[in-house]
N, C-alpha and C positions, 0 to 999 in steps of 0.2 A: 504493500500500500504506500508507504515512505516513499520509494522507488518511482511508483507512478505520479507521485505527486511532486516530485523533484524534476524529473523528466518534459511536467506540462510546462513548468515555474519555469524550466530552460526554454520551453519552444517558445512560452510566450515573452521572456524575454527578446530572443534571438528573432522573432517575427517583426519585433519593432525596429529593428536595423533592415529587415529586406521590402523595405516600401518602394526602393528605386530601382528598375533594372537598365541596366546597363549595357549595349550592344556590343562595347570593347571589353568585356568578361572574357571571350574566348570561346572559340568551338567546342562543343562538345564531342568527344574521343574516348573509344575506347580500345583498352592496351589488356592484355596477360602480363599478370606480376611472375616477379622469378620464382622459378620452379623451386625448392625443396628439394635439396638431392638424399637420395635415400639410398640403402642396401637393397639387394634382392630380400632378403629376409625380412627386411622392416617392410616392405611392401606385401610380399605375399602374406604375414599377419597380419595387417591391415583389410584385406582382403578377406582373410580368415574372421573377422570380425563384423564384417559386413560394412567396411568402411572405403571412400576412397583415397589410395593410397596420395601424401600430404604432398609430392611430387606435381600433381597434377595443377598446372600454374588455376588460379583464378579471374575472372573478366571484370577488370576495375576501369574506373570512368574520372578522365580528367578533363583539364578544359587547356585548350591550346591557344596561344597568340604568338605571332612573328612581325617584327617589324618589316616595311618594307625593302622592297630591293631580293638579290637571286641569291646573298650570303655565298659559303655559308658561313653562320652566323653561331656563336658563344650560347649557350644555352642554360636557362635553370629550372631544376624540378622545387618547385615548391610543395613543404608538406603541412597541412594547417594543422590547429590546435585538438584538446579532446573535445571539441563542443559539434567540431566536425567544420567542413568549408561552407563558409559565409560565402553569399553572391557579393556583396560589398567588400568582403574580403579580399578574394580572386580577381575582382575587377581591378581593386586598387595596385595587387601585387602583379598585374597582368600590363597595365598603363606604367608601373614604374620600369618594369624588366624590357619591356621592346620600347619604353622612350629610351633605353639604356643601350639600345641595337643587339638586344638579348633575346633569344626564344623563349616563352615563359611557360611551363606547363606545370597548371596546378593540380595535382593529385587528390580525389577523394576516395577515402579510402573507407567510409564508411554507407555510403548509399545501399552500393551491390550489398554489400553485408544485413544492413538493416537495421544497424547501427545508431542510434538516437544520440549519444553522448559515450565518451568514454573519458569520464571525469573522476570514476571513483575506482582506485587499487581491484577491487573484486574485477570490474568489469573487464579491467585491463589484464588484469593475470586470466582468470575463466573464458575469453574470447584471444588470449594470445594478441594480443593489439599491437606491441613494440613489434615482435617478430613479424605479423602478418603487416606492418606496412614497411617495414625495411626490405620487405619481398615487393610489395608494389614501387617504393621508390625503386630499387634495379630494374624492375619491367620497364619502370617508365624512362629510364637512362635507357635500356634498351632499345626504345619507342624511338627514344630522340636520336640518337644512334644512327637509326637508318633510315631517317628523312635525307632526302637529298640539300637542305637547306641549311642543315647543323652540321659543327665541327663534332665529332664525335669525342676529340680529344679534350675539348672544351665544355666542361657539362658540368655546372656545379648544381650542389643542392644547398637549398635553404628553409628552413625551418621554424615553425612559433611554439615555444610551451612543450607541448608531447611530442609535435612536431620536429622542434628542437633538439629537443631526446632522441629522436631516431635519426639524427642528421648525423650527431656526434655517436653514436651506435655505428653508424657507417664508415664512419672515419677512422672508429677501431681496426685494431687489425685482430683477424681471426686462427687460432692453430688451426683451425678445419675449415673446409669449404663447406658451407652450408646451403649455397644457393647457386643456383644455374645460370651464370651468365657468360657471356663469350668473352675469351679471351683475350687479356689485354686492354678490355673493358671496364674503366672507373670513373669514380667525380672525380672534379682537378679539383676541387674546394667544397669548403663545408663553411655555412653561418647558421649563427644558433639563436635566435633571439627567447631570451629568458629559460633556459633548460636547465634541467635536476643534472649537474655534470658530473655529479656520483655517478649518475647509468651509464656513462663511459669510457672506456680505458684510459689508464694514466696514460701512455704513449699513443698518439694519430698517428694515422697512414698520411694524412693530406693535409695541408694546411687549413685550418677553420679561425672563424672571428665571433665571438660572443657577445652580446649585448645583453644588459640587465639593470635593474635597476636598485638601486641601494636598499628599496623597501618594497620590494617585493616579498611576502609572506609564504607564497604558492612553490617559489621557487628561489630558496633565500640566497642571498649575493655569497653568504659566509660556502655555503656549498660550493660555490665555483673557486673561492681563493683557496678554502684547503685543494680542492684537485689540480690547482694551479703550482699551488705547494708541491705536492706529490710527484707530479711531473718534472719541476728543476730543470726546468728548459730542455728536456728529452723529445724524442720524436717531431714529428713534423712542430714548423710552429705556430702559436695560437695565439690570439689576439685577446685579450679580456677588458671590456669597456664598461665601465660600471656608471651608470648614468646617475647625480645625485638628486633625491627627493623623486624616485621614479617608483612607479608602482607595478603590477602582472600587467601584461597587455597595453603598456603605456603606449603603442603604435598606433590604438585603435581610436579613430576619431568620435564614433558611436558612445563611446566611454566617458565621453566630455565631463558627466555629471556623475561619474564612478559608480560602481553595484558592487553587490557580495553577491560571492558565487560559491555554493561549498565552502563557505569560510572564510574565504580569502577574498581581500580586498582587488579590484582592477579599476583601472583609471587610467584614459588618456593625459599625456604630458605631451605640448606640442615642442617644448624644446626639445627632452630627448627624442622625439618620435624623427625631427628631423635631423637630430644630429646623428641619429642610430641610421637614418639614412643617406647620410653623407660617408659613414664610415663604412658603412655595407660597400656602397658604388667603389670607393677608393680601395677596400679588400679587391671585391672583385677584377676592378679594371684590371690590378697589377696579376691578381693568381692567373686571368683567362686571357690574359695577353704577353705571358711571359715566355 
């Protein structure tokens, strides 16, 4: 009962942000996330089970934009937060990435699913959430891959909140291969805007840039300076911008008048919001034109 009643309290929040549609959002697309590599063994028990083996990619739905011109062109997979992709969202991160001469493909990863919110640990651990969108964000580097319009060497990801979390999940490096993708196939970069940087390895594969804000509750800044700690300037290297008097979500304009959400305080802030995008643009120029 709790559950449903938290559920509505989010849609009707989130329905008062979607009063404007926007024709620069982007195409809608749809892509296979990376497959699950498995054993023969773990497959035929799964099968034995009555189940389909976790291999079998799933059909996720993003939205595409490109600036104009024949490229090709630097590209980003954007992954939204747990509340799921806002149309105002996608539009805004859709208009910043190709005014940037960027491919923008915004990932949703919980429609196909069915997904309402993935805001609370249960729902996220019980539906596998981190791992089944770090398999749609490779599909969609996949996607991007073999347009003839994108550099495939060029493909960063960027991320919000949980989004966030699976950005720097990506940028981990793994003993195993866990997922199916082609060879020779990665982001050049990673951005994180306000992520739990506990959920990811002290050492990155790729160079990444963080944003966050000093009073964020949701995702506290102290979490990011101890793994900052930790790290000792190891592995690739990472940017940490701690924006002051900033709050969860400080990028979102809809936020003007702040909400609680599960708890935790969000609140648009127009300075960081544009300074966080000044420093994003400046990451990137340099990682996807080096």
């Amino acid at each position: 009962m709790r559950s449903g009643i938290i559920t509505r309290l989010i849609l009707t929040i989130l329905a008062t942000f979607e009063i404007q549609t926007v024709a620069s959002a982007g195409d809608l697309v749809k892509f296979d996330n990376a497959p699950v590599i498995m054993g023969q063994i773990q497959q035929q028990r799964a099968r034995e089970r009555g189940e389909t083996p976790a291999n079998t990619p799933d059909a996720i739905e993003g939205y595409l934009s490109r600036p104009e011109g024949p490229g090709p062109f630097p590209a980003v997979v954007y992954l939204h937060g747990c509340v799921g992709l806002l149309e105002k969202t996608r539009t805004r991160m859709a208009e910043l990435f190709t005014g940037w001469s960027y491919v923008s493909l915004s990932v949703d990863s919980f429609t196909t699913r069915g997904i309402e919110h993935a805001c609370d640990a249960q729902t996220v651990v019980r539906q596998g959430v981190l791992l089944a969108r770090q398999r749609d964000a490779l599909g969609a580097l996949s996607y991007l891959a073999k347009l003839p319009y994108v550099d495939p060497k060029r493909i960063a990801v960027v991320g919000s909140s949980q989004g966030g979390i699976v950005a720097l999940q990506l940028a981990s490096p793994r003993s195993v291969d866990y997922f199916a993708v082609p060879d020779g196939l990665k982001f050049r970069a990673a951005v994180a805007y306000y992520p739990l940087c506990a959920l990811a390895a002290d050492q990155l594969t790729i160079p990444a840039a963080i944003s966050i804000g000093d009073l964020d509750d949701w995702s506290p800044t102290r979490n990011c300076e101890l793994w900052m700690e930790r790290r000792a300037g190891q592995g690739a290297r990472v940017k940490l911008v701690i924006y002051p008097g900033a709050y969860h979500a400080f990028d979102a304009p809809d936020l003007n008048e702040g909400m609680r959400l599960f708890g935790h305080w969000l609140k648009y802030d127009a300075n960081a919001a544009s300074r966080s995008v000044q420093d994003m643009h400046d990451f990137l120029a340099t990682e996807l034109n080096e």
